[in-house]
C-alpha positions as CSV (number, residue, x, y, z in Angstrom):
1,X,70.8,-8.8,54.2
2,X,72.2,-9.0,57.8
3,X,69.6,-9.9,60.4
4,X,68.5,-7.3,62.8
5,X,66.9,-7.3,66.3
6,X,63.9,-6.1,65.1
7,X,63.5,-8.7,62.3
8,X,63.9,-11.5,65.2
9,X,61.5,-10.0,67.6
10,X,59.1,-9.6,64.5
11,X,59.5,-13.5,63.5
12,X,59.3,-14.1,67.2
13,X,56.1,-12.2,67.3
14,X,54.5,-13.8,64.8
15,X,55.3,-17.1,66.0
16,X,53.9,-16.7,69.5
17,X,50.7,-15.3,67.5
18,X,50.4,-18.0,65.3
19,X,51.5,-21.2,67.5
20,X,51.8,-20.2,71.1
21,X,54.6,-19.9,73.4
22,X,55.3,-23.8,73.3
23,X,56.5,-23.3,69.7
24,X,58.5,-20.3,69.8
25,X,62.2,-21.8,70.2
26,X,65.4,-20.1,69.5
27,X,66.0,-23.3,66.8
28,X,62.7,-22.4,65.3
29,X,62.8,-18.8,65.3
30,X,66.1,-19.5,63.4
31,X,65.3,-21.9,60.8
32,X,62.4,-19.4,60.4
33,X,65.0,-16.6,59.4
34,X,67.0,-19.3,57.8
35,X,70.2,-18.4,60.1
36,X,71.9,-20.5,62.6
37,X,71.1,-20.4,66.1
38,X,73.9,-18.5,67.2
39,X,73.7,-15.4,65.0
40,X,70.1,-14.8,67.2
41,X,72.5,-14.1,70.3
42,X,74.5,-11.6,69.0
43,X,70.9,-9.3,69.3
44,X,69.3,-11.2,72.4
45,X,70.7,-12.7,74.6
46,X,68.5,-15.4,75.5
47,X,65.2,-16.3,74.9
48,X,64.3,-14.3,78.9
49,X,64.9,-11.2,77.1
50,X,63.4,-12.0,73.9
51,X,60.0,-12.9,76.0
52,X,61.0,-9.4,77.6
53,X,60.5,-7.5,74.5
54,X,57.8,-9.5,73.3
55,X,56.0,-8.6,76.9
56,X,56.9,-4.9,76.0
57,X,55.7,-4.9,72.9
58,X,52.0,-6.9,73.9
59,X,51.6,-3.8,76.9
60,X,53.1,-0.8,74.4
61,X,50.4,0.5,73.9
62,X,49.7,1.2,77.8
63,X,51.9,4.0,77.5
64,X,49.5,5.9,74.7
65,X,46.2,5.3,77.0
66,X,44.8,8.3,78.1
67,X,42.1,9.1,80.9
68,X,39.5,11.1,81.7
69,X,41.8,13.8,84.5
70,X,38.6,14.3,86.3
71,X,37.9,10.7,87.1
72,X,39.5,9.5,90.4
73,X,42.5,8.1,90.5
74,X,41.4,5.1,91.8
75,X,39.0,4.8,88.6
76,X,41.8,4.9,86.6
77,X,43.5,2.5,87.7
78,X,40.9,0.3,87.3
79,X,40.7,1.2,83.8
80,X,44.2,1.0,83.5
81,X,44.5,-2.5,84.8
82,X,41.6,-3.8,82.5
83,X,43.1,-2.5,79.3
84,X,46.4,-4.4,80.1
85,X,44.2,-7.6,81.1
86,X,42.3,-6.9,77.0
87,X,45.8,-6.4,76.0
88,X,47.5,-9.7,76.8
89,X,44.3,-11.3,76.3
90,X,44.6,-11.1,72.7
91,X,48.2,-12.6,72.7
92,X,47.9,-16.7,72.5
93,X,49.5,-17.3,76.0
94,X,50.3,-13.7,76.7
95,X,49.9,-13.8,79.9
96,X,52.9,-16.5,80.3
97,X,55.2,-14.4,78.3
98,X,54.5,-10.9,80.4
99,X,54.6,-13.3,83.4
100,X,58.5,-14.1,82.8
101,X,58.6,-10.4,81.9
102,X,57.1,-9.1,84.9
103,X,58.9,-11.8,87.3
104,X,62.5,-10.5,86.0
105,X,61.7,-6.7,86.6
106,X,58.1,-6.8,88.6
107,X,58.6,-2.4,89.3
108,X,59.3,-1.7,85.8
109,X,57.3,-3.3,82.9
110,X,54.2,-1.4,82.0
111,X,51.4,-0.7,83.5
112,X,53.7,-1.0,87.3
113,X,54.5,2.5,87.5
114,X,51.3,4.2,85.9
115,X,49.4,2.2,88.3
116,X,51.8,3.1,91.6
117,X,51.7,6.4,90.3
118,X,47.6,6.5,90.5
119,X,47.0,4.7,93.6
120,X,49.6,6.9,95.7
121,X,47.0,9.7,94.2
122,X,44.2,8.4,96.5
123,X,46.6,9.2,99.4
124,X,48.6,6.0,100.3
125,X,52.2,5.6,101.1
126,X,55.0,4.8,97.3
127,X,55.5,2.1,99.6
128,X,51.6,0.8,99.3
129,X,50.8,2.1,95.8
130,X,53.6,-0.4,94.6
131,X,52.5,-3.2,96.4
132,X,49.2,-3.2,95.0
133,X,49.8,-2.1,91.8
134,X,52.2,-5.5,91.6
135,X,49.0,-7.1,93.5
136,X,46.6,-5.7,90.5
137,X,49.4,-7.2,87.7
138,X,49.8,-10.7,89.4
139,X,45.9,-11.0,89.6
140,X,45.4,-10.1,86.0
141,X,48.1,-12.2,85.0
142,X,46.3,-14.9,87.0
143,X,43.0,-14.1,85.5
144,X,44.3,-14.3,82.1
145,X,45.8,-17.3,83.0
146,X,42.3,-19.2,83.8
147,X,40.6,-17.8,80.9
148,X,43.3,-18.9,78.0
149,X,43.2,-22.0,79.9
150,X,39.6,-22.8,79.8
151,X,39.1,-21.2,76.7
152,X,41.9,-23.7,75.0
153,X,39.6,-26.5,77.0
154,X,36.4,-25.2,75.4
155,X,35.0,-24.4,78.8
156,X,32.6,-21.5,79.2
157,X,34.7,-18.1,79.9
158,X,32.0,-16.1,80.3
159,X,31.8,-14.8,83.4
160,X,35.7,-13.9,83.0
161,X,35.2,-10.1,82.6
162,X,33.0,-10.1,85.8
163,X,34.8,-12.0,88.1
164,X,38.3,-9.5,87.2
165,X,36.2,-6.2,87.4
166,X,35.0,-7.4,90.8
167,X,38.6,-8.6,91.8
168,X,40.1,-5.5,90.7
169,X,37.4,-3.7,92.4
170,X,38.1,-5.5,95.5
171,X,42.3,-4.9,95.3
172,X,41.8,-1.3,95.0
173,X,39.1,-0.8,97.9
174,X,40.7,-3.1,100.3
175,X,44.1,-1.2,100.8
């Protein structure tokens, strides 16, 4: 059976799910297909765009998320931004592999142009609407950051939802 992209992403997938992004190498994602290192770079071609798929994949389901048309955009943005913060929260250190994602092509992974798109609907500038809908990504990223963190330490997380509705509440009305 010749390996396929899709069966590396897969493996790589559940690897990050089951271990973390520490463990997720190109040796072990071979020896986990039983192939040599090498045949994984004929489908990626490194392990940057393998975490770039793997980022796609966490935030795919952005692109099926639908909203109320009578709420304002600014709503739905907020909305927007907190189901990709639940989205890479349920990744083990998800938010470090949409980070390397989103640092490579910041304007084009998922939910960047949904987000621009919205915010330029409460009347500011492409210009603006970009900048804080890469504002509104690099906080959740942050956020989600913290909270893996401290719940890996045991420490109390449980003002995490709070503290990122009233940050994203405080990116969007501050423009």
């Amino acid at each position: 059976m010749a390996l396929s992209r899709e069966q590396i992403v897969d493996a790589a997938w559940g690897i990050l799910h089951s271990y973390g992004l520490g463990d997720l190498s190109m040796r072990r994602l071979a020896k986990e297909l039983g192939v040599q290192p090498g045949a994984l770079y004929w489908h990626v071609a490194n392990k940057q765009e393998l975490l770039g798929v793997l980022a796609q994949r966490m935030v795919a389901p952005l692109s099926e998320l639908t909203f109320d048309d009578a709420a304002p955009p600014l709503e739905r943005a907020a909305h927007l931004t907190g189901e990709f913060r639940s989205l890479i929260l349920a990744v083990r250190d998800g938010a470090d592999v949409v980070s390397v994602a989103h640092s490579i092509s910041p304007e084009e992974l998922n939910p960047a142009p949904e987000l621009a798109t919205l915010v330029t609907g409460s009347g500011v500038s492409r210009e603006t609407a970009m900048a804080t809908a890469l504002t509104l990504i690099r906080f959740t990223l942050g956020s989600v950051t913290t909270q893996q963190t401290r719940e890996a330490m045991g420490l109390d997380t449980s003002s995490s939802e709070a503290e990122f509705t009233a940050g994203v509440e405080l990116v969007l009305h501050s423009r």
